[in-house]
ZADO-1210 file (C-alpha; in nm, 4 decimals, padded with zeros to 6 digits):
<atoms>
<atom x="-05.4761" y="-01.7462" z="02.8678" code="UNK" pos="1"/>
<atom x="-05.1600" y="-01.6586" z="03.0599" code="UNK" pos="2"/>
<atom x="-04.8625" y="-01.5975" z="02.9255" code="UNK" pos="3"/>
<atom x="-04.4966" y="-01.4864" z="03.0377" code="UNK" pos="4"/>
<atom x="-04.1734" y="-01.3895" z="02.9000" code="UNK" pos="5"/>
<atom x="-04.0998" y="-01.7440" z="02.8762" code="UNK" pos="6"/>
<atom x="-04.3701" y="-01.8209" z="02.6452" code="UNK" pos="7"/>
<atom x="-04.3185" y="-01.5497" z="02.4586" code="UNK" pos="8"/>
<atom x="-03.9835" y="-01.6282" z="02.4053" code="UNK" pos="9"/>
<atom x="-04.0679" y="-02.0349" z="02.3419" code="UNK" pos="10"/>
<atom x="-04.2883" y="-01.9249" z="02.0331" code="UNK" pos="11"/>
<atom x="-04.2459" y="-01.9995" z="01.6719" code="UNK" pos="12"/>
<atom x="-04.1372" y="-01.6378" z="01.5569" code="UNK" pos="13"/>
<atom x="-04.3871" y="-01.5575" z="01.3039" code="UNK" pos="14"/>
<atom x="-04.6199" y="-01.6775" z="01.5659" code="UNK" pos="15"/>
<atom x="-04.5217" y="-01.4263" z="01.8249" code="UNK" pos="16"/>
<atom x="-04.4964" y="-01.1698" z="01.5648" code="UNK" pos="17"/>
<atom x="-04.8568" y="-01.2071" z="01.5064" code="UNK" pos="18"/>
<atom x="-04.9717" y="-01.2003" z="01.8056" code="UNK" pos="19"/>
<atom x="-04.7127" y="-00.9060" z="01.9869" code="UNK" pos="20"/>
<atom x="-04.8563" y="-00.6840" z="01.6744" code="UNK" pos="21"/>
<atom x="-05.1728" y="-00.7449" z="01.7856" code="UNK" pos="22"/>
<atom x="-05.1220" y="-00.6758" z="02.1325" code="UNK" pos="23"/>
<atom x="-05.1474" y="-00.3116" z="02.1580" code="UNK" pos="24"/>
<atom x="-05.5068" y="-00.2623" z="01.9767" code="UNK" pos="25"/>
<atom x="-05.6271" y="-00.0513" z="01.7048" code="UNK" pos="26"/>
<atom x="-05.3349" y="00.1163" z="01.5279" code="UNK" pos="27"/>
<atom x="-05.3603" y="00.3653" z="01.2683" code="UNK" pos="28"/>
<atom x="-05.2823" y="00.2894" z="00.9011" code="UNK" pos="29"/>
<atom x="-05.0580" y="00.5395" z="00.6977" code="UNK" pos="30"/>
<atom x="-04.8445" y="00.5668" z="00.4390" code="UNK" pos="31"/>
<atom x="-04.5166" y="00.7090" z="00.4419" code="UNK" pos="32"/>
<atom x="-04.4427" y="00.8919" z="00.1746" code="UNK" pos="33"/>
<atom x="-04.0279" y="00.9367" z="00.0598" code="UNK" pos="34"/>
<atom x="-03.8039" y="01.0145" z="-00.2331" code="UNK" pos="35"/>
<atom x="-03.4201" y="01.0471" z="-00.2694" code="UNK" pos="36"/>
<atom x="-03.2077" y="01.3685" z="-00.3767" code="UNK" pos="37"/>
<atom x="-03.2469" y="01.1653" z="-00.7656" code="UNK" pos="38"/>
<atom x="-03.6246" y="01.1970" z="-00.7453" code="UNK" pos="39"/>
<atom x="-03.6952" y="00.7975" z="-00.6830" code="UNK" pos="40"/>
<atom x="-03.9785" y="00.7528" z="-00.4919" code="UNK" pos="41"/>
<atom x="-04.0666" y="00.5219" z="-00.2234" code="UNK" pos="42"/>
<atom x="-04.4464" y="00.4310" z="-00.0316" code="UNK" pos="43"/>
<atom x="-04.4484" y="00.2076" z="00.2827" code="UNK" pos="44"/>
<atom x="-04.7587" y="00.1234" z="00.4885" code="UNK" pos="45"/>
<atom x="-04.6909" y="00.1623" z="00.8607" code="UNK" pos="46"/>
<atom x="-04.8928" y="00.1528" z="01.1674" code="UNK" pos="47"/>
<atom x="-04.6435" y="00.2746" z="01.4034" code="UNK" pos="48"/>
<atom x="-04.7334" y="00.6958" z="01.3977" code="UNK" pos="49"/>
<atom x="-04.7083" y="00.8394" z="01.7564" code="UNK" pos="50"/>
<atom x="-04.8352" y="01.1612" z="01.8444" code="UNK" pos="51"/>
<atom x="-04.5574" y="01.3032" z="02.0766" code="UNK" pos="52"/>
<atom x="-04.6746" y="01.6977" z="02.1059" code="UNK" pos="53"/>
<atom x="-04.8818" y="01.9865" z="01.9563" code="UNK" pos="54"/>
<atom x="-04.6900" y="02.2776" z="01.9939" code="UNK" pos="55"/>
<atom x="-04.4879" y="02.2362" z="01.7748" code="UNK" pos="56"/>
<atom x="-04.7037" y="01.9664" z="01.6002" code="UNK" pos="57"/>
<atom x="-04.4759" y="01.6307" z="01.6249" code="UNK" pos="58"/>
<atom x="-04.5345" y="01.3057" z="01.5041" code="UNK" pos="59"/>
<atom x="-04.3259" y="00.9825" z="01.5237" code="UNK" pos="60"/>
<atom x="-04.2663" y="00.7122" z="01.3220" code="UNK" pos="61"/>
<atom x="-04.0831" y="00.3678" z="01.4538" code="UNK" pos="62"/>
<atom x="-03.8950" y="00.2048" z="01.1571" code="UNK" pos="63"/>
<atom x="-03.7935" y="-00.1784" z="01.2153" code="UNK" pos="64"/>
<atom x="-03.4079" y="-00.2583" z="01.2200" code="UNK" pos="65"/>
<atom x="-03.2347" y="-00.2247" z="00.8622" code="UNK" pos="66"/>
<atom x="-03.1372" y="-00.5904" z="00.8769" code="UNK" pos="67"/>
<atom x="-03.2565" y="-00.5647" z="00.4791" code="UNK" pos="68"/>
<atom x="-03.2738" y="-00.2597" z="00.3027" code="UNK" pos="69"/>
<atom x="-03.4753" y="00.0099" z="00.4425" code="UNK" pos="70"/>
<atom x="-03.5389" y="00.2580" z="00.1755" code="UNK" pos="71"/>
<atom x="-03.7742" y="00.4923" z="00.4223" code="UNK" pos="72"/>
<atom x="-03.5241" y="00.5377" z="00.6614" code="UNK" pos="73"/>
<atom x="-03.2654" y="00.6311" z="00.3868" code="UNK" pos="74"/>
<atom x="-03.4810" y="00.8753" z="00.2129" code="UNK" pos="75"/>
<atom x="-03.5783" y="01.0424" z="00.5136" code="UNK" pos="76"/>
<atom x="-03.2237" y="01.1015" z="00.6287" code="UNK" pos="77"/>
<atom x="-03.1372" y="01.1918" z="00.2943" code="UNK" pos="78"/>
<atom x="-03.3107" y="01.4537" z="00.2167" code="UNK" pos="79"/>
<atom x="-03.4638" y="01.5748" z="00.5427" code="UNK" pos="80"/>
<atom x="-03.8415" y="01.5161" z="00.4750" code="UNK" pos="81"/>
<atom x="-04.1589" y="01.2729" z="00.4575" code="UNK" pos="82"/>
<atom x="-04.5126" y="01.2336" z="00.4204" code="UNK" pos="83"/>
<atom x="-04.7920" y="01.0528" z="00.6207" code="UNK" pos="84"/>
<atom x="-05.1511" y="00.9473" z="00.4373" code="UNK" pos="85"/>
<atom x="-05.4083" y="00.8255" z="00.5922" code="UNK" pos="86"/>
<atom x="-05.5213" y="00.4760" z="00.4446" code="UNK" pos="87"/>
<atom x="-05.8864" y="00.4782" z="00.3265" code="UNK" pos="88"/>
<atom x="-06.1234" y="00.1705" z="00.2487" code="UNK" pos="89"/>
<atom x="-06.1178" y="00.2117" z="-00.1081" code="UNK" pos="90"/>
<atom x="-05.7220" y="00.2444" z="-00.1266" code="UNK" pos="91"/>
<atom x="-05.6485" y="-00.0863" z="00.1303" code="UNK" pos="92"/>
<atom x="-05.5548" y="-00.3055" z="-00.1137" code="UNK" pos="93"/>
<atom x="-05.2898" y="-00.0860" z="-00.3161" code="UNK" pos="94"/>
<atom x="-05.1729" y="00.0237" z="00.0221" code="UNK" pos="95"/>
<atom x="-05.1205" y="-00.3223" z="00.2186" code="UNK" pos="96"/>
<atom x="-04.9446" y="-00.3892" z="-00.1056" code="UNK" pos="97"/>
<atom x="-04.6743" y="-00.1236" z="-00.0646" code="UNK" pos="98"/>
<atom x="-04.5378" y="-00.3311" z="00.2559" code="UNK" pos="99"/>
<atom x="-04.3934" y="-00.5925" z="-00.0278" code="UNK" pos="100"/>
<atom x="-03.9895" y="-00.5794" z="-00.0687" code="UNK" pos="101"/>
<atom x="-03.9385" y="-00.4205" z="-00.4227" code="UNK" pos="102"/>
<atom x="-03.6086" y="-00.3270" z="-00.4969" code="UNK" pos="103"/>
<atom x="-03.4808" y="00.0785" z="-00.5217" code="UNK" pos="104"/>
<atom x="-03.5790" y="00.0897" z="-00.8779" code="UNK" pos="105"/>
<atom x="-03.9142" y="00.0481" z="-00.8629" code="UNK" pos="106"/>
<atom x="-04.1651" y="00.2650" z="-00.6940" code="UNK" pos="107"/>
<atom x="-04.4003" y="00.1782" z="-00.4640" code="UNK" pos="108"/>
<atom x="-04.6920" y="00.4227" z="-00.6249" code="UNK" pos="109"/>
<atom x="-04.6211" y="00.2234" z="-00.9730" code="UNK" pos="110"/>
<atom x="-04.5866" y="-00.0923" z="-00.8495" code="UNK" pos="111"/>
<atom x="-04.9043" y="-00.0283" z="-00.6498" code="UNK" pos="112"/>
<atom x="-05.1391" y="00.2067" z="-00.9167" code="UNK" pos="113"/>
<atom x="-05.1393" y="00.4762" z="-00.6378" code="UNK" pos="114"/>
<atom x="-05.0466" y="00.8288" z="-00.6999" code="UNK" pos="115"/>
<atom x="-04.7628" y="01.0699" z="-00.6146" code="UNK" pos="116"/>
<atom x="-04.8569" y="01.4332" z="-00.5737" code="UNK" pos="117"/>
<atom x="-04.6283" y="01.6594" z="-00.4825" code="UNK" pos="118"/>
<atom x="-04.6288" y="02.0463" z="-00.3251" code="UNK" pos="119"/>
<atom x="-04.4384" y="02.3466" z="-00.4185" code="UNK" pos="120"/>
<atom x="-04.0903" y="02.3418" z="-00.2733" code="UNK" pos="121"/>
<atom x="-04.1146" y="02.0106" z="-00.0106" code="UNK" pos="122"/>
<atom x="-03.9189" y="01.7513" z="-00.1560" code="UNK" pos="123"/>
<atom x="-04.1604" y="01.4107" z="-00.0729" code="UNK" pos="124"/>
<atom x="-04.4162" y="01.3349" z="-00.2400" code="UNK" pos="125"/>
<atom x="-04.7556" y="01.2662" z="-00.1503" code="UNK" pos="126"/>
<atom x="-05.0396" y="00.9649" z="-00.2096" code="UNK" pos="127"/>
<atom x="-05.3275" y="01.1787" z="-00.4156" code="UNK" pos="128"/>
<atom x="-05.5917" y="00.9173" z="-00.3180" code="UNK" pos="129"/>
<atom x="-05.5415" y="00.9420" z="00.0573" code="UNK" pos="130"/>
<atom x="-05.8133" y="01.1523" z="00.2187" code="UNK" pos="131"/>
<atom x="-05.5685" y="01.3394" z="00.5399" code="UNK" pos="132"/>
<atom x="-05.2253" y="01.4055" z="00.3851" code="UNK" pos="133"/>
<atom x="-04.9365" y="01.5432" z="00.6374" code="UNK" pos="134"/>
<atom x="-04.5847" y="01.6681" z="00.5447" code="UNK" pos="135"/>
<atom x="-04.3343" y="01.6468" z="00.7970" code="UNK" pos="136"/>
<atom x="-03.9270" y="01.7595" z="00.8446" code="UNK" pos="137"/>
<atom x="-03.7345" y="01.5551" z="01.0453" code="UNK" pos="138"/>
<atom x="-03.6450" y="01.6754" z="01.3288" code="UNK" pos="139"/>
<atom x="-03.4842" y="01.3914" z="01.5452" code="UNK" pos="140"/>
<atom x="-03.3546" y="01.0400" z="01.4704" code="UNK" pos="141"/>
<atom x="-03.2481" y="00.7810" z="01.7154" code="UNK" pos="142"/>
<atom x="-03.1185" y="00.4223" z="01.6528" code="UNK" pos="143"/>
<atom x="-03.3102" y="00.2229" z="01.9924" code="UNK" pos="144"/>
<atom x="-03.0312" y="-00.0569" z="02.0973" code="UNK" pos="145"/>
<atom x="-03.3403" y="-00.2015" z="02.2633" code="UNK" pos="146"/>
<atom x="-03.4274" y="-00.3865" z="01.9153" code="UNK" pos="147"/>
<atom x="-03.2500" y="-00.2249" z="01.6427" code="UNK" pos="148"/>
<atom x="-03.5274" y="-00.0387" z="01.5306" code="UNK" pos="149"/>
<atom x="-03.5352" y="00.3183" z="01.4765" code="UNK" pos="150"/>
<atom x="-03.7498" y="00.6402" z="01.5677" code="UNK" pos="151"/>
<atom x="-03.7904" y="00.9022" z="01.3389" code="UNK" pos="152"/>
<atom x="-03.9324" y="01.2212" z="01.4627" code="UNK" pos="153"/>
<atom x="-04.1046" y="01.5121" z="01.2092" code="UNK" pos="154"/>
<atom x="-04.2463" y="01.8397" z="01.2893" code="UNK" pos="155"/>
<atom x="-04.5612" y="01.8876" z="01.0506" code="UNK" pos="156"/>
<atom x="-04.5118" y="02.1791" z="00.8167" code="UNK" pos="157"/>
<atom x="-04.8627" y="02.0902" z="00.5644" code="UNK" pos="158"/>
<atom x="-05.1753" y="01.9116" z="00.6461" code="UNK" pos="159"/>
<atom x="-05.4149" y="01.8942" z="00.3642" code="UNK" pos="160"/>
<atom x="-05.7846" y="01.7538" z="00.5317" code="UNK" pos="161"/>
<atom x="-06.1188" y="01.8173" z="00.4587" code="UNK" pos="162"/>
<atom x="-06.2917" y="02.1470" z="00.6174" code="UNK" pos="163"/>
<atom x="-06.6100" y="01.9480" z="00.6629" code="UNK" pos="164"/>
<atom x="-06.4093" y="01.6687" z="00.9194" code="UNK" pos="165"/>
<atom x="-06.2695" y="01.9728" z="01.1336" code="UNK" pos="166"/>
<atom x="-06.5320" y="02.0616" z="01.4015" code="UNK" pos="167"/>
<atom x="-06.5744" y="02.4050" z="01.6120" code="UNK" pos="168"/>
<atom x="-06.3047" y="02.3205" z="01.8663" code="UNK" pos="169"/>
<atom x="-06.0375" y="02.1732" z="01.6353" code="UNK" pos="170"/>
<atom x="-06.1595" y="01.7834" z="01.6985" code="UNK" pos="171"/>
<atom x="-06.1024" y="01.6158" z="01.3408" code="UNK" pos="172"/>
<atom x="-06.3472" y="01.3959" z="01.2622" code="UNK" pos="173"/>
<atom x="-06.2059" y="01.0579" z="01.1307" code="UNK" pos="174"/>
<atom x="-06.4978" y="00.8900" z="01.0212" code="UNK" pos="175"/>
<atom x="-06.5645" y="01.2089" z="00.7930" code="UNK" pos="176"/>
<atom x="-06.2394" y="01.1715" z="00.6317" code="UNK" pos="177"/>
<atom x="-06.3140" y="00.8168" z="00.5795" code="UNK" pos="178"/>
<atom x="-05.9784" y="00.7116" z="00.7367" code="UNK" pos="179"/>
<atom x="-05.9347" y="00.3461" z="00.8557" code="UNK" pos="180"/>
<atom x="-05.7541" y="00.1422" z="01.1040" code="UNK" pos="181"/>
<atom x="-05.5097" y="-00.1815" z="01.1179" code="UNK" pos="182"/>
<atom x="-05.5159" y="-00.4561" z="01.4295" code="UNK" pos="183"/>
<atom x="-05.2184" y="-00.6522" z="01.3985" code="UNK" pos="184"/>
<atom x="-05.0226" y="-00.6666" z="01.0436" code="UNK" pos="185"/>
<atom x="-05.3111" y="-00.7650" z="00.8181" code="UNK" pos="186"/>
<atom x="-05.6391" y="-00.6371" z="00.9366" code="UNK" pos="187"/>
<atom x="-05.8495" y="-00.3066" z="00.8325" code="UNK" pos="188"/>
<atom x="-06.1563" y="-00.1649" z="01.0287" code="UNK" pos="189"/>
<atom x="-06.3539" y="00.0731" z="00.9860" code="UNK" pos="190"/>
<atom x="-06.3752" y="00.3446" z="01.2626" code="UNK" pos="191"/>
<atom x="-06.6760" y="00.4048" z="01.4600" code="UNK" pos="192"/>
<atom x="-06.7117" y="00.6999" z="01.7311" code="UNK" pos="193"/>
<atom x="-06.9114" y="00.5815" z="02.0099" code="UNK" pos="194"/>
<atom x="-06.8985" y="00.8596" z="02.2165" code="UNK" pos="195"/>
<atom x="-06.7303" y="01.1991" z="02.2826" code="UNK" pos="196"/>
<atom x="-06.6706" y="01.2718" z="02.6500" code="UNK" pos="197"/>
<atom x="-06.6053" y="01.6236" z="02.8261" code="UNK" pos="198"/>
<atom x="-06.2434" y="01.7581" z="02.9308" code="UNK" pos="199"/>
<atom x="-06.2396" y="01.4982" z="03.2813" code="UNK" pos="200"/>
<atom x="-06.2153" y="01.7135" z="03.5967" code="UNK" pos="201"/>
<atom x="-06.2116" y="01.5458" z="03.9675" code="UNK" pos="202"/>
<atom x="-06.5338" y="01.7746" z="04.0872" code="UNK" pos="203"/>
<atom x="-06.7086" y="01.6482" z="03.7926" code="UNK" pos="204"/>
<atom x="-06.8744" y="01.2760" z="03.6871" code="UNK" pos="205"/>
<atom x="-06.7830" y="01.1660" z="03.3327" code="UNK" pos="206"/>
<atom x="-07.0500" y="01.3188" z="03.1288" code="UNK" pos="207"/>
<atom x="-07.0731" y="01.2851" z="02.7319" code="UNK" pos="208"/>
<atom x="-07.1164" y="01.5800" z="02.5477" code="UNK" pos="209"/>
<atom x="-07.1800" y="01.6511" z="02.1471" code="UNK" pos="210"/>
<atom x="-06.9264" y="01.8668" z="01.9208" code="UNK" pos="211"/>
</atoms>
């Protein structure tokens, strides 16, 4: 199959949707944790996290234009703050449910049976089932006039994982922590490591190596 621009652009939309989403491969699934300065709390599954740098620790999140109501985005601005969980198997269904549009007053983590946990001073809360939990500040927001969407960049300040899926070297073991992934907008894997490769050098052939 070949496609171009045109043909992209000659689809049925949900169509192309689909199939763009799908495009780019295994994504991870999280959920984004928010609440307002009034203490109402939001949950949205995304797949979009980017890892932009270590030092300081930065992730990104890209939020889809606010053509309806985007209650991440407003909570995030708002008070300066968010969470990312990592989806597990047994939490899939309560999480692919959070991506449904409920209005402000009601709360993803009721609506859903998932729930909130918060820590000491850091004003969004948590999902208590999710097996990696991350709290992140904003640090950067930009509205892209490519599409209207918009990228939200955090600085993690808390990471709460398990000791056992953190190796020697600082490689975090995801199928420890039991954390799946999403291809396109509807479809969970499980994660399997096939191998683990050394640090690549040009005087050196690929070799794998154990952690």
């Amino acid at each position: 199959m070949r496609l171009t621009s045109d043909d992209f652009h000659a689809m049925e939309s949900r169509y192309r949707a689909t199939l763009a989403n799908s495009l780019s491969g295994f994504k991870p699934a999280n959920l984004i944790g928010t609440s307002n300065n009034a203490g109402q709390t939001n949950l949205a599954i995304m797949s979009s996290v980017l890892h932009l740098g270590s030092h300081p620790p930065l992730l990104a999140i890209v939020i889809r234009p606010d053509s309806v109501e985007r209650h991440t985005l407003r909570n995030i601005l708002e008070t300066g703050c968010f969470t990312i969980n990592h989806v597990s198997e047994g939490i899939i269904d309560a999480a692919h449910q959070t991506a449904a549009r409920y209005p402000q007053g009601i709360s993803e983590f009721d609506a859903t049976g998932l729930d909130s946990v918060w820590d000491e001073n850091f004003a969004a809360p948590f999902v208590a089932q999710s097996p990696l939990r991350l709290g992140l500040e904003l640090r950067e927001h930009q509205d892209l006039s490519i599409n209207n969407t918009n990228l939200v960049i955090g600085e993690i300040v808390l990471a709460f994982l398990p000791s056992k899926a953190v190796s020697a070297s600082g490689a975090l073991d995801l199928n420890a922590t039991g954390s799946i992934v999403v291809s396109g907008l509807d479809t969970y894997h499980r994660g399997h490591r096939v191998k683990k490769m050394a640090y690549a050098k040009p005087d050196q052939s690929p070799r794998v190596v154990s952690d």
